[in-house]
ZAMARGU-4260 file (C-alpha; in steps of 0.2 Angstrom, whole numbers, plus 5000, padded with zeros to 4 digits):
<rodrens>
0) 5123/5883/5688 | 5135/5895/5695 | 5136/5897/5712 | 5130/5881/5716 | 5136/5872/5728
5) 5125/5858/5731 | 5122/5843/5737 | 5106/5846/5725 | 5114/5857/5712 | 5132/5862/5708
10) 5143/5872/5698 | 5162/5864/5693 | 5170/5871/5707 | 5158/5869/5722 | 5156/5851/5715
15) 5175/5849/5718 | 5175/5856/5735 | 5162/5845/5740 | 5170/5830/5733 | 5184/5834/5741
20) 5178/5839/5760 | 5164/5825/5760 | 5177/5811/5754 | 5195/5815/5763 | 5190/5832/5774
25) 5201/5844/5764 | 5193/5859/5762 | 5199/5865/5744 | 5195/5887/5738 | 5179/5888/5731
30) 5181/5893/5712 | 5190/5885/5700 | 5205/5899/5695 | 5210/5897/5715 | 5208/5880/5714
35) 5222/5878/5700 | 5234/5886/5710 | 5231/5875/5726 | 5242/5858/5728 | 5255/5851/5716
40) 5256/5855/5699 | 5255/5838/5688 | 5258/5837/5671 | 5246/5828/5661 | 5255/5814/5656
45) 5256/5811/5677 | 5238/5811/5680 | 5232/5801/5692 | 5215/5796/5703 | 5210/5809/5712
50) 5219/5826/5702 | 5210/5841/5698 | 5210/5845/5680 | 5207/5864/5674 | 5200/5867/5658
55) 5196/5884/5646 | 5180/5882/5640 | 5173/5899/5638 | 5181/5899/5620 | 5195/5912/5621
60) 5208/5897/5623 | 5219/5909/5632 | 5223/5898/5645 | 5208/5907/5655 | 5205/5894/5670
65) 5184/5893/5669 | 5180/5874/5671 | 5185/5859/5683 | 5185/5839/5684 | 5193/5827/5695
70) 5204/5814/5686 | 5197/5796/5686 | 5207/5786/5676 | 5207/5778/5659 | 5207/5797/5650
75) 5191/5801/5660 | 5185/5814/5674 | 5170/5819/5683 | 5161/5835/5684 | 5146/5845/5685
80) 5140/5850/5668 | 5137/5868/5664 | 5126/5861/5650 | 5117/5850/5657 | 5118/5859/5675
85) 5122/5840/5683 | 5136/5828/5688 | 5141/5820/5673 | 5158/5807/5665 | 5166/5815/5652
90) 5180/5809/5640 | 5195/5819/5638 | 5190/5821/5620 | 5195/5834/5606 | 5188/5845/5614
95) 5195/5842/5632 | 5210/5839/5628 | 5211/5857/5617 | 5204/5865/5631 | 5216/5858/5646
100) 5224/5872/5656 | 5234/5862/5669 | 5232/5849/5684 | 5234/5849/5702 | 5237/5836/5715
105) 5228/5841/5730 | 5232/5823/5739
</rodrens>
């Protein structure tokens, strides 16, 4: 749901900024290209707890920033489905993993 920025109803990236002013008070940009560029770039084989993990999954795999998550260990994240249109676990599958952009470490 684009633009949604709940507590009801989110989109990736207004599900991230509410995770992250709710839980530690830091107040994150609102859509996910601008939040690729905010923190600490971290590689993906330095994930940890808490990162922000960028994905391009509007099917033009050129590195095109247009989905989020927040790293929660063990190869999974959480996120707010554009599918499904709810807050939802994924595993970094195939697909994930083909469509990773970058990481950034906000804490």
């Amino acid at each position: 749901m684009w633009g949604a920025e709940g507590p009801n109803s989110f989109d990736c990236s207004g599900f991230t900024q509410y995770v992250f002013k709710k839980s530690v008070g830091v107040s994150i940009p609102r859509v996910s290209r601008d939040q690729s560029k905010f923190g600490q770039s971290v590689s993906r084989s330095n994930l940890q707890k808490g990162d922000l993990i960028f994905f391009d999954t509007d099917g033009s795999n050129n590195g095109y920033v247009s989905h989020v998550g927040i790293y929660m260990g063990g190869n999974q994240f959480i996120h707010a489905s554009s599918s499904g249109k709810k807050v939802i676990i994924s595993n970094m599958s195939s697909y994930y993993n083909s469509a990773f952009v970058n990481a950034r470490r906000v804490l």
